[in-house]
C-alpha positions as CSV (number, residue, x, y, z in Angstrom):
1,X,4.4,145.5,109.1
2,X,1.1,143.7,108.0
3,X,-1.4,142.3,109.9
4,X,-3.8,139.3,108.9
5,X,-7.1,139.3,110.9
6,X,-9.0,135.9,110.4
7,X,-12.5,135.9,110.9
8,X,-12.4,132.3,111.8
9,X,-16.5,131.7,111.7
10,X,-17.0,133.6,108.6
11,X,-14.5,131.4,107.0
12,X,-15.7,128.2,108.3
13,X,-19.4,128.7,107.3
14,X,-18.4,130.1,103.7
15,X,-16.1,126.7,103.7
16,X,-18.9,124.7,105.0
17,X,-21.4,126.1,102.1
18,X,-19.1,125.9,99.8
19,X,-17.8,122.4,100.5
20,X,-21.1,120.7,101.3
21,X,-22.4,119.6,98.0
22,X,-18.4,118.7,96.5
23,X,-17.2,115.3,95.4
24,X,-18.5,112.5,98.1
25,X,-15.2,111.2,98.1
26,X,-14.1,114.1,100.1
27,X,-17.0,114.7,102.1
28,X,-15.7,111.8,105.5
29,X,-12.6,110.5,106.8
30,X,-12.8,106.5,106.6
31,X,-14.4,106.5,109.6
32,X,-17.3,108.0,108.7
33,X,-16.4,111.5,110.1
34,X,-17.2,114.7,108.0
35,X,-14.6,116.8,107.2
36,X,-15.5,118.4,104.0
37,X,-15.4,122.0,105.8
38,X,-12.2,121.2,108.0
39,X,-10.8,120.1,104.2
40,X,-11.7,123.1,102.5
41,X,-10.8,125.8,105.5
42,X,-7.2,124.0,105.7
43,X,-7.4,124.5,102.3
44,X,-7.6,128.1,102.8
45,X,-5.4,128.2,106.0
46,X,-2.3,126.6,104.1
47,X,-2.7,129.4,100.8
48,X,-2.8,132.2,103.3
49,X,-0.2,131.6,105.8
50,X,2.7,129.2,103.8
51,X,2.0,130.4,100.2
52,X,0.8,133.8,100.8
53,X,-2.1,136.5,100.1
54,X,-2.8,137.1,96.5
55,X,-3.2,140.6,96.2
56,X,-4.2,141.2,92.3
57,X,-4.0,144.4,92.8
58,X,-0.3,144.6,92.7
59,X,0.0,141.2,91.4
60,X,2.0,139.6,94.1
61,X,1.4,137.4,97.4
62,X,1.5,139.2,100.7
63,X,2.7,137.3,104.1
64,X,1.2,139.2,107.0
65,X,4.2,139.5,110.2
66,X,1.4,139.2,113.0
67,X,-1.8,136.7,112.1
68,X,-4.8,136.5,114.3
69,X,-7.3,133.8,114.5
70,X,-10.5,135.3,115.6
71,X,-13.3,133.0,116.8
72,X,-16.9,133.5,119.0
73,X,-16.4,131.7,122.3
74,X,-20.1,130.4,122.2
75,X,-22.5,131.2,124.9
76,X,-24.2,134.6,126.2
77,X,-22.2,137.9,125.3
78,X,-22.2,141.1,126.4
79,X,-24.8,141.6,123.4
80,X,-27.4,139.4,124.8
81,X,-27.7,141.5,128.2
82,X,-28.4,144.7,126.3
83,X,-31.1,142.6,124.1
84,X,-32.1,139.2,125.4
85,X,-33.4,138.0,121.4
86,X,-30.4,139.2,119.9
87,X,-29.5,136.5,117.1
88,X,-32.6,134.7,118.5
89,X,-33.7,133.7,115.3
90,X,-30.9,131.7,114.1
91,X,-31.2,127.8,113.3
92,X,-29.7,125.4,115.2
93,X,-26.5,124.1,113.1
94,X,-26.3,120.8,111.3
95,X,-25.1,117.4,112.3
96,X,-22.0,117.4,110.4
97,X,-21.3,120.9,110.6
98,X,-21.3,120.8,114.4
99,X,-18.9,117.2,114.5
100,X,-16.6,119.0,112.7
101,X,-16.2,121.9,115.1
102,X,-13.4,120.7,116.9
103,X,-11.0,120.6,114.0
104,X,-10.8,124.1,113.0
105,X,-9.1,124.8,116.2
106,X,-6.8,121.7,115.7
107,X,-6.1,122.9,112.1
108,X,-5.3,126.4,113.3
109,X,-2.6,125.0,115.8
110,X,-1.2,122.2,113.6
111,X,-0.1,125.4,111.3
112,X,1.4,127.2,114.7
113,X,-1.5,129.2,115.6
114,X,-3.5,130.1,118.7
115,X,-6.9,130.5,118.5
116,X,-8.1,133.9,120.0
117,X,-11.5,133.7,122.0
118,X,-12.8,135.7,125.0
119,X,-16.1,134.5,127.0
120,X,-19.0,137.4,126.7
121,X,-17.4,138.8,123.4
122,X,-17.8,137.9,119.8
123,X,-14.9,137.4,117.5
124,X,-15.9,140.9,115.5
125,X,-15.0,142.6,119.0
126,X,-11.9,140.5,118.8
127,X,-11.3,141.4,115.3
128,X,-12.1,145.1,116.3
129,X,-9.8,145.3,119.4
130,X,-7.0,144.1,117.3
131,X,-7.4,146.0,114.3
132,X,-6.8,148.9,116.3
133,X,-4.0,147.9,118.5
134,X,-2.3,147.0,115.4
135,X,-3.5,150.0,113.3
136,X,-2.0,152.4,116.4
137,X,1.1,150.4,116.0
138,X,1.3,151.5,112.3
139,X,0.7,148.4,110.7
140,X,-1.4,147.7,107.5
141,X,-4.1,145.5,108.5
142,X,-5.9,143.8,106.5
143,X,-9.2,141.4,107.5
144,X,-10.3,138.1,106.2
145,X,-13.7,138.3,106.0
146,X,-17.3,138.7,104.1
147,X,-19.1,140.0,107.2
148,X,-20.5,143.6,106.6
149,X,-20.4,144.2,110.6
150,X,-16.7,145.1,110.3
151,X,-17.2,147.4,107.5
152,X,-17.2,150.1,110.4
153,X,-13.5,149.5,110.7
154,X,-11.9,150.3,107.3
155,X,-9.1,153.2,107.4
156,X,-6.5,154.3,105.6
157,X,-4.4,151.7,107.7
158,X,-7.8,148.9,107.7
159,X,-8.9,147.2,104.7
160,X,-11.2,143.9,104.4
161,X,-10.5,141.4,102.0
162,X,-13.4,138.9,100.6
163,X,-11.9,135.9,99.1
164,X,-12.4,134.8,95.4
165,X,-15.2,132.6,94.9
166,X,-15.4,130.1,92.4
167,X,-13.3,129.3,89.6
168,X,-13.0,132.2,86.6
169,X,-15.3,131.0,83.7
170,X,-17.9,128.8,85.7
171,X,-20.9,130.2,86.7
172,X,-20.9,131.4,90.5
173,X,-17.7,133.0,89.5
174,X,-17.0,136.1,92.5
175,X,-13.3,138.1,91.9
176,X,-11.7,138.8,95.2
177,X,-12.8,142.1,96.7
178,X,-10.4,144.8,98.5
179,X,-12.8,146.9,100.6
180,X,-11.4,150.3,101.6
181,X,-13.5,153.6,102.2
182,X,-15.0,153.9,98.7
183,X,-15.7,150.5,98.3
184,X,-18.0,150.9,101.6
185,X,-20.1,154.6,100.4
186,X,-20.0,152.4,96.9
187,X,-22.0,149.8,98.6
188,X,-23.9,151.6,101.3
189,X,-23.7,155.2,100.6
190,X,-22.7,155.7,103.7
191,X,-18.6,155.4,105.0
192,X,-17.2,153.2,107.6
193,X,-17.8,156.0,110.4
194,X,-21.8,155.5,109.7
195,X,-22.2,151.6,109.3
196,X,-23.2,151.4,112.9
197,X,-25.5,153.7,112.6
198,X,-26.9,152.3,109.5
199,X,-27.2,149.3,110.0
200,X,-29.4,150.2,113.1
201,X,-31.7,152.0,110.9
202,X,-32.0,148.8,108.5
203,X,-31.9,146.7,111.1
204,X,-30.3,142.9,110.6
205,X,-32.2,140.1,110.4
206,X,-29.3,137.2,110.9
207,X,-28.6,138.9,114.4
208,X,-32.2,139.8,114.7
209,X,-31.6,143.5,115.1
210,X,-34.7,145.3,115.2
211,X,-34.5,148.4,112.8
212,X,-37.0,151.3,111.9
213,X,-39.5,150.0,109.9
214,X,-39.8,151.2,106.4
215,X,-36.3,152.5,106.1
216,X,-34.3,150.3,103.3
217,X,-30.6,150.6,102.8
218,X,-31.2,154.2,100.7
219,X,-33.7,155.7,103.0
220,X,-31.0,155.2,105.4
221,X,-28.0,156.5,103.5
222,X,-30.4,159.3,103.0
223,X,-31.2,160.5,106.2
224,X,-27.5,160.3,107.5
225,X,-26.1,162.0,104.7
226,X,-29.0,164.7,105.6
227,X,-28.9,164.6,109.2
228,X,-25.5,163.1,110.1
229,X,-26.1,160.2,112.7
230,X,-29.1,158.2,114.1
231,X,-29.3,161.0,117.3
232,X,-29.3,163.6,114.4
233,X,-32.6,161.8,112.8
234,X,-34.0,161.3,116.0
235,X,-33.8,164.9,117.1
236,X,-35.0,166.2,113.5
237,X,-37.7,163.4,113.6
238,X,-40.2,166.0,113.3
239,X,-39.0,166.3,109.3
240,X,-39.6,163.0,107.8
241,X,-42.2,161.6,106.0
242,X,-45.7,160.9,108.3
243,X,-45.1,157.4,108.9
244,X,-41.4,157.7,109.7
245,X,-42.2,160.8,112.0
246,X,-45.3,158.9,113.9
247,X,-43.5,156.0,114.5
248,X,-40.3,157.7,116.1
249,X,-42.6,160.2,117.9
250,X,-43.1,156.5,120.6
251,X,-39.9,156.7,123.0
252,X,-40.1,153.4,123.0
253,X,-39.1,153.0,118.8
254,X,-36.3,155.9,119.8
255,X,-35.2,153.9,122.3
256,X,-35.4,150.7,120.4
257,X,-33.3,152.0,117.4
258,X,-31.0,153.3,120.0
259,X,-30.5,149.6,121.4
260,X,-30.2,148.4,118.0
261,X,-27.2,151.5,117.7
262,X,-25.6,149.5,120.7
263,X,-25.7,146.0,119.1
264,X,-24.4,146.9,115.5
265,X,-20.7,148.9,117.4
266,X,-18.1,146.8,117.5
267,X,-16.4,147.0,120.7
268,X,-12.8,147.5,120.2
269,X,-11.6,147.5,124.0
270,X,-11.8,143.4,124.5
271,X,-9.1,142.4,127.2
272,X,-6.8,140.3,125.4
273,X,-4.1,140.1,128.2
274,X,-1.4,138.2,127.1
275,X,-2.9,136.7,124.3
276,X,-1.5,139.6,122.3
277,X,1.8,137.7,122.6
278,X,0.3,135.2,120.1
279,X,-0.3,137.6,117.6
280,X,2.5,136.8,115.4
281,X,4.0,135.2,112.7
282,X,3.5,131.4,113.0
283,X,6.5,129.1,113.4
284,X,4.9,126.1,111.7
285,X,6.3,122.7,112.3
286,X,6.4,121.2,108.9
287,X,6.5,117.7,110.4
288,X,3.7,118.1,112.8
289,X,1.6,119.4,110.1
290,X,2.2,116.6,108.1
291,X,1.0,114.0,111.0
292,X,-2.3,116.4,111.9
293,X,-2.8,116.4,107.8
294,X,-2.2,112.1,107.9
295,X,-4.8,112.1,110.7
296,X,-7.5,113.8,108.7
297,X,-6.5,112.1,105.5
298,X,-6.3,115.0,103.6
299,X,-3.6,112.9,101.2
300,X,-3.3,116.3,98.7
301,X,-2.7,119.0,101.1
302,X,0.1,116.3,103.0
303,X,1.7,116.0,99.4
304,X,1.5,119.7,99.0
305,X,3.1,120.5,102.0
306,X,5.9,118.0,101.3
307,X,6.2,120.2,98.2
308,X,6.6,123.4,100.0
309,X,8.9,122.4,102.5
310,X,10.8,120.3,100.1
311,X,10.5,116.5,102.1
């Protein structure tokens, strides 16, 4: 069986970006609403669940048996108690980004989803709880998403798609990307096993995860491949270069890049419950669709849904 893991706020802000500056005929509903992002993520939605997966790779479309919807519950998460500033740093959302919150949800259950969120977890830990459940229950997974934080979980069984971008010929242009094992050490230099790890050492500035200064994304696929974690560099901190070795000789830097380690693992035991129930194919309601799609007056994806269902 496959598996389709949606990284439901990845999508939304690529959809958002991608959307914001498109016709202005599509940009609000006729009452002044803005649903350019809920347009374009529907979009999206309706090619990956009722048309199917393009996988160019074997040149055919792929329609997963289980489908999660991942999102961030909002709030404080478990995260924030092991670092108080973690994604400190980020902006407050826009106006007409935040208004149109509410429909993604809608959208999702209009096509005969649930939405999966749990309060003090992020939807990566979601993403990473399922992924292994179904990766133990010897399904292909595969995840929808551009976020490099879940690059930890590729397998043999786990791979992370990255959606086209563009149109082929226009400037911008971006092929779909399969990410599997090599694609990651191709990237990083590091595999899937070390991502937390490295991306401690580098730190991440969009979460605002502190990182060891001076170490870039090759000093840090250096000194794992050398040493073999971020313990391993620590202990063997006596080797490196004099300004690397003075500033991990504080305990207070080890133990800084050792919280960072903490922030950058996905946690992969989130208690889902019963909401594993809704992990499945969806049974979507053609009709209901239709009057969610009426309501939105998104007039070309109502006509081709009509199309698809043959009404």
């Amino acid at each position: 069986m496959t598996t389709l893991i949606v990284d439901v706020s990845g999508v939304i802000h690529r959809c958002y970006h991608a959307a914001k500056g498109g016709d202005p005929n599509f940009l609000t509903r006729s009452d002044g609403l803005p649903v350019f992002a809920v347009r374009a993520f529907t979009d999206t939605m309706v090619s990956l669940l009722l048309e199917g997966l393009w996988d160019s790779r074997a040149r055919q479309k792929l329609l997963p048996e289980r489908v999660c919807f991942a999102f961030d519950a909002g709030g404080k998460t478990l995260r924030h108690d092991i670092f108080d500033e973690y994604k400190a740093n980020r902006p407050e959302k826009p106006d007409d980004f935040r208004r149109q919150m509410p429909y993604f949800q809608q959208a999702i259950e209009a096509l005969g989803c649930l939405p999966i969120f749990v309060r003090g977890f992020e939807a990566d830990d979601i993403i990473a709880t399922v992924a292994r459940r179904a990766e133990a229950l010897g399904d292909h997974v595969i995840i929808y998403s551009g976020d490099k934080d879940l690059f930890s979980l590729v397998s043999p069984s786990i791979e992370i798609y990255q959606p086209q971008h563009g149109v082929e010929g226009f400037q911008g242009y971006r092929p779909e990307k399969w990410i599997d094992r090599d694609a990651v050490i191709a990237k990083f230099g590091v595999g899937p096993s070390h991502m937390a790890d490295f991306l401690a050492l580098v730190g991440d500035t969009s979460d605002n995860v502190p990182g060891m200064p001076g170490c870039g994304a090759k000093g840090a696929a250096d000194l794992l491949a050398r040493y073999g974690s971020l313990e391993g560099v620590l202990a063997m901190r006596n080797e490196l270069k004099p300004k690397l070795r003075e500033w991990l000789n504080h305990d207070q830097n080890r133990n800084t890049l050792r919280m960072s380690r903490q922030l950058t693992t996905l946690m992969d035991d989130v208690p889902l419950g019963d909401l594993w129930e809704y992990i499945e194919r969806p049974i979507v309601d053609p009709h209901e669709l239709l009057r969610w799609l009426e309501t939105m007056e998104f007039a070309t994806l109502q006509s081709r849904v009509r199309k698809l269902y043959n009404l």
